[in-house]
Biopython code that builds the backbone (N, CA, C, O; Angstrom):
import numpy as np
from Bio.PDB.StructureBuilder import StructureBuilder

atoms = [
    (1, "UNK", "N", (-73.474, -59.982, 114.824)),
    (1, "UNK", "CA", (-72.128, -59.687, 114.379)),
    (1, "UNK", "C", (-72.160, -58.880, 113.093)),
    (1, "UNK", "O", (-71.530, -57.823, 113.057)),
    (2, "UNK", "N", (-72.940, -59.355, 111.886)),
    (2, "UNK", "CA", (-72.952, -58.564, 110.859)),
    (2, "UNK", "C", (-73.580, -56.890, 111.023)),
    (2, "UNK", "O", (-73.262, -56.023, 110.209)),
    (3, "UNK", "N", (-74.344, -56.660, 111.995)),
    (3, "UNK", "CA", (-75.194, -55.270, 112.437)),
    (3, "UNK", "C", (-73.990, -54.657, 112.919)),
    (3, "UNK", "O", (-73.764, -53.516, 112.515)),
    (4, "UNK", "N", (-73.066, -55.263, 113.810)),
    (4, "UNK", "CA", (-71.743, -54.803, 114.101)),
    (4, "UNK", "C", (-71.024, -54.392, 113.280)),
    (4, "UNK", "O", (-70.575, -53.251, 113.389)),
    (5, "UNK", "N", (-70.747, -55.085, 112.362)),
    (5, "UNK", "CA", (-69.396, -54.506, 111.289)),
    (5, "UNK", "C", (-70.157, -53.840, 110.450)),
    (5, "UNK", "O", (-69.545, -52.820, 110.131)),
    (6, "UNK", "N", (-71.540, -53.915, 109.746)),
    (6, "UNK", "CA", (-71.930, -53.004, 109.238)),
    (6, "UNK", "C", (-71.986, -51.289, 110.307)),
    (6, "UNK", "O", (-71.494, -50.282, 109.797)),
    (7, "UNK", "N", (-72.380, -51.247, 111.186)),
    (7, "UNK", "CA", (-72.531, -49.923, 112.216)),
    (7, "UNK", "C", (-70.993, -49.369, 112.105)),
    (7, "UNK", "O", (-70.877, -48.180, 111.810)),
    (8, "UNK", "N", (-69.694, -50.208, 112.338)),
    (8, "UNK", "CA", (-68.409, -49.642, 112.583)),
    (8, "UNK", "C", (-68.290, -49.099, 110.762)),
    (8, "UNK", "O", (-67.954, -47.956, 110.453)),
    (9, "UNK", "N", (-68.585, -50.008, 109.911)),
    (9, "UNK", "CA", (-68.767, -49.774, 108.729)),
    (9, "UNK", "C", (-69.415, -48.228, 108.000)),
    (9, "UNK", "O", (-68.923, -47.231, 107.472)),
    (10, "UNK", "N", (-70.336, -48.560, 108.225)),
    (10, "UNK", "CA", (-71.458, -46.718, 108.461)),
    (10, "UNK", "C", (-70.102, -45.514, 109.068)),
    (10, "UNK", "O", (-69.482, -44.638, 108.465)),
    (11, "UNK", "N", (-70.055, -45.932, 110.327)),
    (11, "UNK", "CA", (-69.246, -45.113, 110.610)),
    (11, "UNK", "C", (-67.880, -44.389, 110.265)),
    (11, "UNK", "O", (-67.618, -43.209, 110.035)),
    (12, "UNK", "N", (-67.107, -45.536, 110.314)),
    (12, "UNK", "CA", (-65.744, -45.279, 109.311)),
    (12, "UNK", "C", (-66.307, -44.524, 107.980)),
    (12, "UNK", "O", (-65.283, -44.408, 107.306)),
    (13, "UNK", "N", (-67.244, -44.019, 107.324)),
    (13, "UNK", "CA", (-67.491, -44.031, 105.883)),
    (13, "UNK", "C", (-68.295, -42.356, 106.204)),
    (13, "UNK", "O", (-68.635, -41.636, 105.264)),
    (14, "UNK", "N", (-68.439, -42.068, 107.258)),
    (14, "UNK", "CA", (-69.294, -40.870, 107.729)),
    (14, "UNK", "C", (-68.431, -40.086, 108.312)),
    (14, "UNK", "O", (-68.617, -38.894, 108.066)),
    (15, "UNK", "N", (-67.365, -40.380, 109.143)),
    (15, "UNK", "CA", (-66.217, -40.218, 109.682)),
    (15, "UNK", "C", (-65.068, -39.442, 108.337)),
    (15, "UNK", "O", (-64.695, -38.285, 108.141)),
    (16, "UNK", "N", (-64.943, -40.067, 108.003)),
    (16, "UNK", "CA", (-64.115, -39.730, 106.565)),
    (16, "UNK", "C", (-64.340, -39.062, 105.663)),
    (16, "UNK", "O", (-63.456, -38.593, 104.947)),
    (17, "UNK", "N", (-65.941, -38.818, 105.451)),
    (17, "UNK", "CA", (-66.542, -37.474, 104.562)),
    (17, "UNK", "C", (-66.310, -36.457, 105.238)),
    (17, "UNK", "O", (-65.800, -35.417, 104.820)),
    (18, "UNK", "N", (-66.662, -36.686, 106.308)),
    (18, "UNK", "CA", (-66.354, -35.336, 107.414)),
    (18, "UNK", "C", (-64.996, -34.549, 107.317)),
    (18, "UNK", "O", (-64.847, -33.401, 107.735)),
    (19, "UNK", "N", (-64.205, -35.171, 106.824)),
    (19, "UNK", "CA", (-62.665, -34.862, 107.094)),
    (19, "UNK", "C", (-62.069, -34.416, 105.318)),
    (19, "UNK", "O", (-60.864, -34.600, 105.150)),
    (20, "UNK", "N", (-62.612, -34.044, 104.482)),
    (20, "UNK", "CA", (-62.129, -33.543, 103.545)),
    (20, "UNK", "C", (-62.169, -31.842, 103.900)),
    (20, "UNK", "O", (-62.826, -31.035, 104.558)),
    (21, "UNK", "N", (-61.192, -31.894, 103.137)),
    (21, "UNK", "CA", (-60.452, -30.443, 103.053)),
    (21, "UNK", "C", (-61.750, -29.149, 102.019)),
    (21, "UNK", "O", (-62.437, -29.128, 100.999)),
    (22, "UNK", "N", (-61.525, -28.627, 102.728)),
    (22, "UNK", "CA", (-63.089, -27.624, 101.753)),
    (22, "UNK", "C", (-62.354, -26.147, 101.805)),
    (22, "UNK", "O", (-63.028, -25.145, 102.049)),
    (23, "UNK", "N", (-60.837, -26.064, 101.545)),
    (23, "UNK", "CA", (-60.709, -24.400, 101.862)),
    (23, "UNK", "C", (-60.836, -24.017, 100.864)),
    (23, "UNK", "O", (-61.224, -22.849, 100.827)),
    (24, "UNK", "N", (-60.570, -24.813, 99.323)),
    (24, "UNK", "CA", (-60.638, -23.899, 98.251)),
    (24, "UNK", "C", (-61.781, -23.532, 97.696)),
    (24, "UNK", "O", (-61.788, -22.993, 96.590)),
    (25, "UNK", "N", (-62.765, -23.745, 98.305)),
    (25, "UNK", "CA", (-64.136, -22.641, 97.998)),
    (25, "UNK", "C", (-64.433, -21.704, 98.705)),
    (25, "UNK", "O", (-65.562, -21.217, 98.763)),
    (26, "UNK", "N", (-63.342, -21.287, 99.409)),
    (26, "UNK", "CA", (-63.781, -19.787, 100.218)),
    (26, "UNK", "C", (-63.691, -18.998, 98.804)),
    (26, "UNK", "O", (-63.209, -19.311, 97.716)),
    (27, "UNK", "N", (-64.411, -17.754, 99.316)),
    (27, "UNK", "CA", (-64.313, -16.363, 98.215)),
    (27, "UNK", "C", (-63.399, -16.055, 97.860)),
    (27, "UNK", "O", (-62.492, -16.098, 98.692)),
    (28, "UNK", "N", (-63.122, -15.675, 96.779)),
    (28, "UNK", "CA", (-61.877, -14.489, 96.342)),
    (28, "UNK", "C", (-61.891, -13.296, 96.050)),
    (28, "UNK", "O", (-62.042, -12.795, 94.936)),
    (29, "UNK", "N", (-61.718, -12.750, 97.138)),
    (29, "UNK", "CA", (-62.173, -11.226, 96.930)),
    (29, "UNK", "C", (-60.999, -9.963, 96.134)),
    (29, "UNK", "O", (-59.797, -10.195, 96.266)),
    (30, "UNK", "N", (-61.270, -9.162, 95.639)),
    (30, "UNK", "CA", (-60.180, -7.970, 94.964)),
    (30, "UNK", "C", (-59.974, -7.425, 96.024)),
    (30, "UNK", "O", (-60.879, -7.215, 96.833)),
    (31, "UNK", "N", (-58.224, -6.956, 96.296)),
    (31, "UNK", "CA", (-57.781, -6.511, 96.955)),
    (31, "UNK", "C", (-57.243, -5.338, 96.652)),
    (31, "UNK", "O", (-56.107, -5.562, 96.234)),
    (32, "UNK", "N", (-57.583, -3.664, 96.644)),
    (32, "UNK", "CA", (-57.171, -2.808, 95.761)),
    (32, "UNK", "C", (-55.972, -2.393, 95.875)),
    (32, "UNK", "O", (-55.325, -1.774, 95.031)),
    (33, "UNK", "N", (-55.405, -2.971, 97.699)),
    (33, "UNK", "CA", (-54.156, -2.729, 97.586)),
    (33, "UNK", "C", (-53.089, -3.299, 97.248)),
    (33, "UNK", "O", (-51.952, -2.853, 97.400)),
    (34, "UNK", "N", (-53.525, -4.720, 96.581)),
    (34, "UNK", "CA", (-52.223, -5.960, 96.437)),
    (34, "UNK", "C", (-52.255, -5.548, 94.526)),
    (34, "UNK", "O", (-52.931, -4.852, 93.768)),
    (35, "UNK", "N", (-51.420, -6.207, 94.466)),
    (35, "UNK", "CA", (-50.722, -6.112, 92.711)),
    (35, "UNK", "C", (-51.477, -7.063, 92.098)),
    (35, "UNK", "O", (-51.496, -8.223, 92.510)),
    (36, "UNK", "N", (-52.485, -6.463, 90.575)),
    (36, "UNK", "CA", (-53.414, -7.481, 90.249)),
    (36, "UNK", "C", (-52.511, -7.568, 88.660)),
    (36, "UNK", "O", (-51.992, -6.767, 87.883)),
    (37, "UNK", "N", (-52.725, -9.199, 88.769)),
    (37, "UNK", "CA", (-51.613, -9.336, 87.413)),
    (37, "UNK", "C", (-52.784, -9.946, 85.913)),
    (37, "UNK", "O", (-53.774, -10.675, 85.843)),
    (38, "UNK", "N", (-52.172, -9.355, 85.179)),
    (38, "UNK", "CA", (-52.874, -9.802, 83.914)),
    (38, "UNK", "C", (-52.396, -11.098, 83.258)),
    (38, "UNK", "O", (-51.226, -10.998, 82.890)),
    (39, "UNK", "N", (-52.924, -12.219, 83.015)),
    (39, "UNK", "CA", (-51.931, -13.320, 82.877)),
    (39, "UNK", "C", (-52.947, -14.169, 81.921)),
    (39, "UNK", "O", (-54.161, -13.975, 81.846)),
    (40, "UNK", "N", (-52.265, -15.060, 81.272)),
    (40, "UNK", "CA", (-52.854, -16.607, 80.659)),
    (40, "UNK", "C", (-53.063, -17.693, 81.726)),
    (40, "UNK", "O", (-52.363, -18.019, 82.685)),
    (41, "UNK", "N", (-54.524, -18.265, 81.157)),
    (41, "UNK", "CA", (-54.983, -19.305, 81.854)),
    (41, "UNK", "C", (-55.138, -19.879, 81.325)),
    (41, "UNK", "O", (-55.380, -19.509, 80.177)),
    (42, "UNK", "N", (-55.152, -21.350, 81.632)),
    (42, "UNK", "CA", (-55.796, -22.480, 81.112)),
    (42, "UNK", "C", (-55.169, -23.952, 81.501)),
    (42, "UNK", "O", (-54.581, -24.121, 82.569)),
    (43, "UNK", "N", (-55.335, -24.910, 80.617)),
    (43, "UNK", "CA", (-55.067, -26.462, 82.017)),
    (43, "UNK", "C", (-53.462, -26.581, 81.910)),
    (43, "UNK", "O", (-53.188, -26.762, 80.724)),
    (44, "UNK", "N", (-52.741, -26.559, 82.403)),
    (44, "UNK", "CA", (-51.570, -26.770, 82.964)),
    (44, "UNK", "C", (-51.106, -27.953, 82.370)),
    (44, "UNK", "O", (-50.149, -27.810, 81.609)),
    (45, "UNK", "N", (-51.629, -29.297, 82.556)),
    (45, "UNK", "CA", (-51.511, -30.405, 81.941)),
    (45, "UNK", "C", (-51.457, -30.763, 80.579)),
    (45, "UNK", "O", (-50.633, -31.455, 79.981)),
    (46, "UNK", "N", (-53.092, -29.824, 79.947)),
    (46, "UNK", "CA", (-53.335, -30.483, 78.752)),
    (46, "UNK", "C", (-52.884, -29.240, 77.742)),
    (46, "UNK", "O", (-52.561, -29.619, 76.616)),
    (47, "UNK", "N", (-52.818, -27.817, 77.986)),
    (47, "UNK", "CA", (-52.195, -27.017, 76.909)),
    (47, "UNK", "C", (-50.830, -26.606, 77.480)),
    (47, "UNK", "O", (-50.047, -26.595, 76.530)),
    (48, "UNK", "N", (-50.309, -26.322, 78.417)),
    (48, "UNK", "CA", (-48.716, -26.046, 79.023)),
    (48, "UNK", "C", (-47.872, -27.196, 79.056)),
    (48, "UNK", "O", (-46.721, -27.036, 79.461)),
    (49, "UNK", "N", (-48.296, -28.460, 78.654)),
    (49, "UNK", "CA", (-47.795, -29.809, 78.833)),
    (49, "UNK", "C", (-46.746, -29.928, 80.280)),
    (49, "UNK", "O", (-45.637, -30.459, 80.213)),
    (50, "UNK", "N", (-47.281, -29.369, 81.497)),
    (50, "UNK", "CA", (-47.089, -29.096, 82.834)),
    (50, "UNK", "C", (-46.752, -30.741, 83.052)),
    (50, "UNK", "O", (-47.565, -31.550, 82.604)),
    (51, "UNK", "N", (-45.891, -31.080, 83.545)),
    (51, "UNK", "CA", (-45.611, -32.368, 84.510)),
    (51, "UNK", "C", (-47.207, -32.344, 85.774)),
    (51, "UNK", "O", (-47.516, -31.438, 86.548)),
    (52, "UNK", "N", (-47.958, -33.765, 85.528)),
    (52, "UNK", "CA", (-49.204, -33.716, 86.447)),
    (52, "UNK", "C", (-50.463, -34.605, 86.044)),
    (52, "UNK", "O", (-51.039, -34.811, 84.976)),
    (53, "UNK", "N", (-50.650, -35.057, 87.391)),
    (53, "UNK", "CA", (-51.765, -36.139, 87.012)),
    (53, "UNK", "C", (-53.657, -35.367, 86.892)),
    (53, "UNK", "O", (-54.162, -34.754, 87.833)),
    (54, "UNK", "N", (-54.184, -35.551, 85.905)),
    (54, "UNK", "CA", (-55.096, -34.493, 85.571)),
    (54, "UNK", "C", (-55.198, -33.145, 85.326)),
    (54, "UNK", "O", (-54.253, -32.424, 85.007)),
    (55, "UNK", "N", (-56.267, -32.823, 85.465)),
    (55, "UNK", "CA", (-56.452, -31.442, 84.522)),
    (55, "UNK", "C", (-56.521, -30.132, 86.057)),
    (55, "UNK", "O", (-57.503, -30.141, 86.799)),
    (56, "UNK", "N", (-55.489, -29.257, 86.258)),
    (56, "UNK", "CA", (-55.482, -28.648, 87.324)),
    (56, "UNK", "C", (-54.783, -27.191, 86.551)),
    (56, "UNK", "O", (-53.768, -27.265, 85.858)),
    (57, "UNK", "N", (-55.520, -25.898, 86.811)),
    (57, "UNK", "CA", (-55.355, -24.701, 86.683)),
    (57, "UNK", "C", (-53.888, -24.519, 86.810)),
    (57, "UNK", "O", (-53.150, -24.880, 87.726)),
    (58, "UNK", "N", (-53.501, -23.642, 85.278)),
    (58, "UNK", "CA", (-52.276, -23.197, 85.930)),
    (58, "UNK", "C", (-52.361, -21.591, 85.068)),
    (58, "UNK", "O", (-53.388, -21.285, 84.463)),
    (59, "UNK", "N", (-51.425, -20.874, 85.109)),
    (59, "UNK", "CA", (-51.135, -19.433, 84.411)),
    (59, "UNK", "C", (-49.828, -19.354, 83.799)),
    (59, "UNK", "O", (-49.158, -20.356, 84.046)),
    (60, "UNK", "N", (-49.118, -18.306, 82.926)),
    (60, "UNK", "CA", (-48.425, -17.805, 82.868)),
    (60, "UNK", "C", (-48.107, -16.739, 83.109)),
    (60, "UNK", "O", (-48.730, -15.787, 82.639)),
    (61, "UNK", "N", (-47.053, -16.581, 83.905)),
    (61, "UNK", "CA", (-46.740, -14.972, 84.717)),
    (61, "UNK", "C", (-45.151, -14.579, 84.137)),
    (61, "UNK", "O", (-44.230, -15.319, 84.484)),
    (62, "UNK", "N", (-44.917, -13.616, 83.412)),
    (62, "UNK", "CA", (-43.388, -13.329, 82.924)),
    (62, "UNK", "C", (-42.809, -14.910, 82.646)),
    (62, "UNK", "O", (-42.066, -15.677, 83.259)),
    (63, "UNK", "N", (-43.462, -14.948, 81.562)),
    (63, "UNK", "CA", (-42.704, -16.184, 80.863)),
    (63, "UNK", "C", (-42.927, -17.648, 81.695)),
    (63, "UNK", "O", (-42.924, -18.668, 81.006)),
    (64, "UNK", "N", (-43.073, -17.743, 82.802)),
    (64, "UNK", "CA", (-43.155, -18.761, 83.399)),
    (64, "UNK", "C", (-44.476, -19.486, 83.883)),
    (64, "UNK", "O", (-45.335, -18.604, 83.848)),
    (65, "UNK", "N", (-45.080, -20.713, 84.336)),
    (65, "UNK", "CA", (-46.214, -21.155, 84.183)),
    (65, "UNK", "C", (-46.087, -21.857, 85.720)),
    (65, "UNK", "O", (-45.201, -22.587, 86.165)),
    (66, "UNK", "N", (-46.795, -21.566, 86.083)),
    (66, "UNK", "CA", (-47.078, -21.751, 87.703)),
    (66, "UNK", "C", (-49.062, -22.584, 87.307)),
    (66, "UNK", "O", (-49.913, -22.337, 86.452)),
    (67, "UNK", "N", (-48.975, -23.657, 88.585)),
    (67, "UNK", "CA", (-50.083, -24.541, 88.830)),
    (67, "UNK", "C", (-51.049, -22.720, 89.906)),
    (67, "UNK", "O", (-50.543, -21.703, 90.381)),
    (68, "UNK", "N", (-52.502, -23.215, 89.819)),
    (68, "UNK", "CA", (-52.897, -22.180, 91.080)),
    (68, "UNK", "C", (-53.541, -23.038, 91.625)),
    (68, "UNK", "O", (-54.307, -23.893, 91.182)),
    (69, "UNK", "N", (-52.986, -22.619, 93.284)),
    (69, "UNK", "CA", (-54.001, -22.752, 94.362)),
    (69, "UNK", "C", (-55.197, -21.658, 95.028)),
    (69, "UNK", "O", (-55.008, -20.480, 95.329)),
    (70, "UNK", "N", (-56.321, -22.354, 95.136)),
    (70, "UNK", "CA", (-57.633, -20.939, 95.830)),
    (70, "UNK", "C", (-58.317, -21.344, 94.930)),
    (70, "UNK", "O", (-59.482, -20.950, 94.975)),
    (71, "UNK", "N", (-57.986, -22.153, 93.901)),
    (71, "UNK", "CA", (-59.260, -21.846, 92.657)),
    (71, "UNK", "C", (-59.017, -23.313, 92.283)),
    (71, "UNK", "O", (-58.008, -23.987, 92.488)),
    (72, "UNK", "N", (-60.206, -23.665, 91.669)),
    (72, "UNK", "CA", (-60.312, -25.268, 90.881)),
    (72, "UNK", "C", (-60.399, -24.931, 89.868)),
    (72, "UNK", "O", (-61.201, -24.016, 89.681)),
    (73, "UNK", "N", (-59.678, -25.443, 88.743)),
    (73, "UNK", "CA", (-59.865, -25.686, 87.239)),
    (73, "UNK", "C", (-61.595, -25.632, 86.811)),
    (73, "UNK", "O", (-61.990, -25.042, 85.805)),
    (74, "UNK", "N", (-62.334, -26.220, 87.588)),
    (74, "UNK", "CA", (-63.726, -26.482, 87.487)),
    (74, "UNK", "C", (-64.950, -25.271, 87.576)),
    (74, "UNK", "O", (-66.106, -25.164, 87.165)),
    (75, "UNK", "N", (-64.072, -24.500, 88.293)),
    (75, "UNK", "CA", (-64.812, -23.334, 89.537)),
    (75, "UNK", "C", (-65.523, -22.105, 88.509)),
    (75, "UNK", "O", (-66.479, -21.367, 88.750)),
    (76, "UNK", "N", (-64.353, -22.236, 86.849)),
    (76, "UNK", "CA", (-65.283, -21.787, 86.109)),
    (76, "UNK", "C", (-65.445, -22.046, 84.703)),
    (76, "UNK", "O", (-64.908, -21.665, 83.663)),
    (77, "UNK", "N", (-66.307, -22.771, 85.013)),
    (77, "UNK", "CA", (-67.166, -23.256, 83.771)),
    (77, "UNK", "C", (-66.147, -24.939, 83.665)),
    (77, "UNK", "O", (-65.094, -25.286, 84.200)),
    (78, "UNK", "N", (-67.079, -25.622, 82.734)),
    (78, "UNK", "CA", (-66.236, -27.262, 82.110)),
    (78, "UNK", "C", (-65.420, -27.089, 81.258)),
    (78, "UNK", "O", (-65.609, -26.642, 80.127)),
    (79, "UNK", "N", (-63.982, -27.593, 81.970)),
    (79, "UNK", "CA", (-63.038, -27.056, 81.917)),
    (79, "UNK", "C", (-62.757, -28.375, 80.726)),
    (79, "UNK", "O", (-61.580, -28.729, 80.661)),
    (80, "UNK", "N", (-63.425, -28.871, 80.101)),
    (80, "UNK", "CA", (-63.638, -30.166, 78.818)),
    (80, "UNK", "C", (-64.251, -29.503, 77.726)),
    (80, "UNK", "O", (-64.102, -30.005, 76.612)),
    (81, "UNK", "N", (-64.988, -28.346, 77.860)),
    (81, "UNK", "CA", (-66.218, -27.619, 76.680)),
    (81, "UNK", "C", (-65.215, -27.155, 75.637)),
    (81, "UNK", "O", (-63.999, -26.981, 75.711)),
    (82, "UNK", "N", (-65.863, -27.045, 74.896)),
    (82, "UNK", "CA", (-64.814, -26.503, 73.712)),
    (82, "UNK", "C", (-63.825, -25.617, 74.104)),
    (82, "UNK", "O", (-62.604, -25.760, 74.165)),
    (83, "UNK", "N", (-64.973, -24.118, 74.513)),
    (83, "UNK", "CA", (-63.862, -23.196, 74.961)),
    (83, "UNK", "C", (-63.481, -23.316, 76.461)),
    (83, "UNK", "O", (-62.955, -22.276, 76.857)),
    (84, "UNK", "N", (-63.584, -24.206, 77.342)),
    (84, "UNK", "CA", (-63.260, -24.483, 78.393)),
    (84, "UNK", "C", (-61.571, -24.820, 78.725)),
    (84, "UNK", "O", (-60.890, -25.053, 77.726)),
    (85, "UNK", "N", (-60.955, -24.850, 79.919)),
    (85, "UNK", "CA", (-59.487, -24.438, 79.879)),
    (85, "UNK", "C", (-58.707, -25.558, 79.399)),
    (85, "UNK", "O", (-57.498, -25.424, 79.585)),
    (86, "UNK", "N", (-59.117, -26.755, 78.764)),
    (86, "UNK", "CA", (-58.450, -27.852, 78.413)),
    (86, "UNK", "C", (-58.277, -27.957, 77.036)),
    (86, "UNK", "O", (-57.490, -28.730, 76.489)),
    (87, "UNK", "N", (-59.129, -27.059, 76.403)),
    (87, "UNK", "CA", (-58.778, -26.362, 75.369)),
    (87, "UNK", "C", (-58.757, -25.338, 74.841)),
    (87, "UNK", "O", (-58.946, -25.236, 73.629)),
    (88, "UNK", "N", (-58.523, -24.331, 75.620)),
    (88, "UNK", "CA", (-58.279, -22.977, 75.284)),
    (88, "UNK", "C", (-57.581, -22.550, 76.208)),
    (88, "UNK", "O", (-57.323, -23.038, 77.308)),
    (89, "UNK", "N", (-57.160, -21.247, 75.541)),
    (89, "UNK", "CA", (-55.852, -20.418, 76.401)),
    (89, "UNK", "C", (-56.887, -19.221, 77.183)),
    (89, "UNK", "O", (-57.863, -19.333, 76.442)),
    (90, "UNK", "N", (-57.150, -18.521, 77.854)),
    (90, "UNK", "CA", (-58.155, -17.579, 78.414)),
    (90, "UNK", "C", (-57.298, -16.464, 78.725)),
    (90, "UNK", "O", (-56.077, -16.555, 78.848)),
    (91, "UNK", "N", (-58.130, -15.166, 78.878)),
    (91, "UNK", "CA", (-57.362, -13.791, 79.711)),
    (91, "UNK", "C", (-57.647, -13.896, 80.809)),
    (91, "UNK", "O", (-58.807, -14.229, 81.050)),
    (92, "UNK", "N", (-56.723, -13.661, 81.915)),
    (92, "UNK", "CA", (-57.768, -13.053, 83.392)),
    (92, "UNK", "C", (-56.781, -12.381, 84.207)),
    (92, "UNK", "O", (-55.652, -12.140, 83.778)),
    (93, "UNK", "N", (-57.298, -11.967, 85.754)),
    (93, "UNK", "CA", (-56.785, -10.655, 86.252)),
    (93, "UNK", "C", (-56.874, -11.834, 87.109)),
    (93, "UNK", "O", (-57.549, -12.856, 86.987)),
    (94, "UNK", "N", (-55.817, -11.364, 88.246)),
    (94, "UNK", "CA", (-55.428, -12.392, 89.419)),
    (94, "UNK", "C", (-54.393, -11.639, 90.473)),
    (94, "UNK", "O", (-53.594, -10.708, 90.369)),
    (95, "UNK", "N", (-54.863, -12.608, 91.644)),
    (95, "UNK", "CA", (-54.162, -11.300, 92.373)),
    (95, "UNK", "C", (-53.300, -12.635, 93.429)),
    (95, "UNK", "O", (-53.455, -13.834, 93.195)),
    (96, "UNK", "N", (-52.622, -12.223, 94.304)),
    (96, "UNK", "CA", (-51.918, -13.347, 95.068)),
    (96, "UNK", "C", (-50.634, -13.356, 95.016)),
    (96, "UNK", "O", (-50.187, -12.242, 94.742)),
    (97, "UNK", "N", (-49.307, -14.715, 95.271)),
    (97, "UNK", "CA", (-48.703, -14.611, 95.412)),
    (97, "UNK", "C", (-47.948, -16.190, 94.981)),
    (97, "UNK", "O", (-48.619, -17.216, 94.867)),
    (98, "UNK", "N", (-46.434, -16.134, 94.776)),
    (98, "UNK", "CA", (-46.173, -17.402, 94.460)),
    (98, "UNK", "C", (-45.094, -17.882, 95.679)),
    (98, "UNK", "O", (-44.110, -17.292, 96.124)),
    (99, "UNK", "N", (-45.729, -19.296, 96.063)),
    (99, "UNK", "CA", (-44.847, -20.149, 96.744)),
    (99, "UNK", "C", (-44.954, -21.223, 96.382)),
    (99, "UNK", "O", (-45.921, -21.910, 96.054)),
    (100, "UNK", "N", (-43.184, -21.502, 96.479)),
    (100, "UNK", "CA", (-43.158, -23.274, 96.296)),
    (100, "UNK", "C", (-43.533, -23.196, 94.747)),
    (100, "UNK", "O", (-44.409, -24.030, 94.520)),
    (101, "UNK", "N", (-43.174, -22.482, 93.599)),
    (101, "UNK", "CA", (-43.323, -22.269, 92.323)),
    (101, "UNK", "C", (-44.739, -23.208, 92.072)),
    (101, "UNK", "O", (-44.974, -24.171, 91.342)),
    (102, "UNK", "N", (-45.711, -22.282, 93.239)),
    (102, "UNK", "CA", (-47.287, -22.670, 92.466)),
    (102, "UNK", "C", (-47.632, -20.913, 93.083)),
    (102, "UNK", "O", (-47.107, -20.076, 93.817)),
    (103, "UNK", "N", (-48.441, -21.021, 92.516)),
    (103, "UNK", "CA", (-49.393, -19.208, 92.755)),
    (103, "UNK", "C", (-50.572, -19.402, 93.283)),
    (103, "UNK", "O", (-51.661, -19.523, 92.722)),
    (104, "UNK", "N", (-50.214, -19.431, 94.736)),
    (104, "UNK", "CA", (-51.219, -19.129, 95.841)),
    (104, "UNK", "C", (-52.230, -17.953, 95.488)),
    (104, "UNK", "O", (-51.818, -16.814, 95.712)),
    (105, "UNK", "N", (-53.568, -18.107, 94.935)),
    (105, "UNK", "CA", (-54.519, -16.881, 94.262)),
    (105, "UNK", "C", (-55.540, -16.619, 95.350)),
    (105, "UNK", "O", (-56.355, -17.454, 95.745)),
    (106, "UNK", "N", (-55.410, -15.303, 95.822)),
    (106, "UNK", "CA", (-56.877, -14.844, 96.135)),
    (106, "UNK", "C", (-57.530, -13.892, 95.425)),
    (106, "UNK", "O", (-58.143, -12.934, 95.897)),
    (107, "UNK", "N", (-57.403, -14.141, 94.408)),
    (107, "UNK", "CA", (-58.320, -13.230, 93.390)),
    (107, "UNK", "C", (-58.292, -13.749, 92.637)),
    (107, "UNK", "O", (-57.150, -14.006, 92.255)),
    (108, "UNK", "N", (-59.464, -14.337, 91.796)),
    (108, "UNK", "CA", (-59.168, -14.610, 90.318)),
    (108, "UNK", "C", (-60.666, -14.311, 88.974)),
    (108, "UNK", "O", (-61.799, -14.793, 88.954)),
    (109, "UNK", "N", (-60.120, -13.535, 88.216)),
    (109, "UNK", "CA", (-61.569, -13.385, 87.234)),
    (109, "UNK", "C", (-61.103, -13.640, 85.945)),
    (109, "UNK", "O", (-59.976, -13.423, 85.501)),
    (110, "UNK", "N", (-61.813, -13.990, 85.536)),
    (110, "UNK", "CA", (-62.074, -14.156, 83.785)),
    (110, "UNK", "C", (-62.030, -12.515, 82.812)),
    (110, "UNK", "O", (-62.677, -11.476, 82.948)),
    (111, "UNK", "N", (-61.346, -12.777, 82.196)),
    (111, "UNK", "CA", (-61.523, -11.191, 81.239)),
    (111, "UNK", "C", (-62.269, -11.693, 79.921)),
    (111, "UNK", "O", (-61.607, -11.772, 78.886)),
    (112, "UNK", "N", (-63.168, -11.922, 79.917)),
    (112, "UNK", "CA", (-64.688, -11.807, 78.992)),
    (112, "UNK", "C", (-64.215, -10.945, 77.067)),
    (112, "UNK", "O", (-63.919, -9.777, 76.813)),
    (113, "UNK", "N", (-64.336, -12.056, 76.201)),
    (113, "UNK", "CA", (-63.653, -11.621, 74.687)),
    (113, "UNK", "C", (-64.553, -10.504, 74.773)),
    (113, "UNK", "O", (-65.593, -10.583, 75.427)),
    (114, "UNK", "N", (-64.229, -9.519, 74.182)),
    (114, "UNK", "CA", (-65.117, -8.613, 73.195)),
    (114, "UNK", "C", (-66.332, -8.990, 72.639)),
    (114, "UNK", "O", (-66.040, -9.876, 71.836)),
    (115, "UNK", "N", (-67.568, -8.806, 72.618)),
    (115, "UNK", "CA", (-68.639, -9.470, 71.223)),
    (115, "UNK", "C", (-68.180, -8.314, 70.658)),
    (115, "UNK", "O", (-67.637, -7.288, 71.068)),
    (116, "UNK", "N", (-68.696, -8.943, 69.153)),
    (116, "UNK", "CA", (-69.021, -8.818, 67.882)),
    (116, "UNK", "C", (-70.251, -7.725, 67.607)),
    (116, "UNK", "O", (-70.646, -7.517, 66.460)),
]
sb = StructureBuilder()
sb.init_structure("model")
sb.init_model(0)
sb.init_chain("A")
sb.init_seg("    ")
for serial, (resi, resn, name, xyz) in enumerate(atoms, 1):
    if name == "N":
        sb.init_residue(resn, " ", resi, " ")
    sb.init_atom(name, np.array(xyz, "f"), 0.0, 1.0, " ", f" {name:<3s}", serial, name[0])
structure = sb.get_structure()
């Protein structure tokens, strides 16, 4: 009996890894013909004081601050490091579209400070 509920056990638990959602690590490729916007990044939560449970990417586009989907807060760099997006504001180029006042991104890059 216990080899039993452990096996249905195993299973249910192998079953269920299987079934997470994995789209937001496809690529994001530049699209030369869609509109690439220049915008502020950084955590939505902890510097936009965004309504939201954890630390999840958002931008500002013409005044307004939209969450993004296509991309994880994580995807670049620790988003906890000093200059990482939970405490800092960042530049970047982004391309996509907004629904449901979040910004569906298939493009997204970092615009890199100047050195010294």
């Amino acid at each position: 009996m216990k080899k039993l509920l452990l096996g249905l056990l195993a299973l249910i638990v192998i079953n269920t890894s299987n079934a997470q959602d994995t789209t937001t690590n496809k690529k994001l490729v530049f699209n030369p013909k869609s509109t690439t916007y220049e915008v502020e990044a950084t955590c939505g939560t902890c510097m936009y004081k965004m309504e939201g449970k954890g630390c999840h990417l958002a931008i500002k586009l013409n005044g307004k601050n939209y969450f993004v989907d296509g991309t994880n807060i994580d995807d670049h760099g620790d988003a906890h490091d000093a200059e990482g997006f939970c405490n800092a504001i960042k530049k970047a180029k982004l391309q996509g579209t907004i629904v449901k006042d979040r910004f569906k991104v298939t493009y997204f890059e970092l615009i890199k400070k100047p050195t010294k």
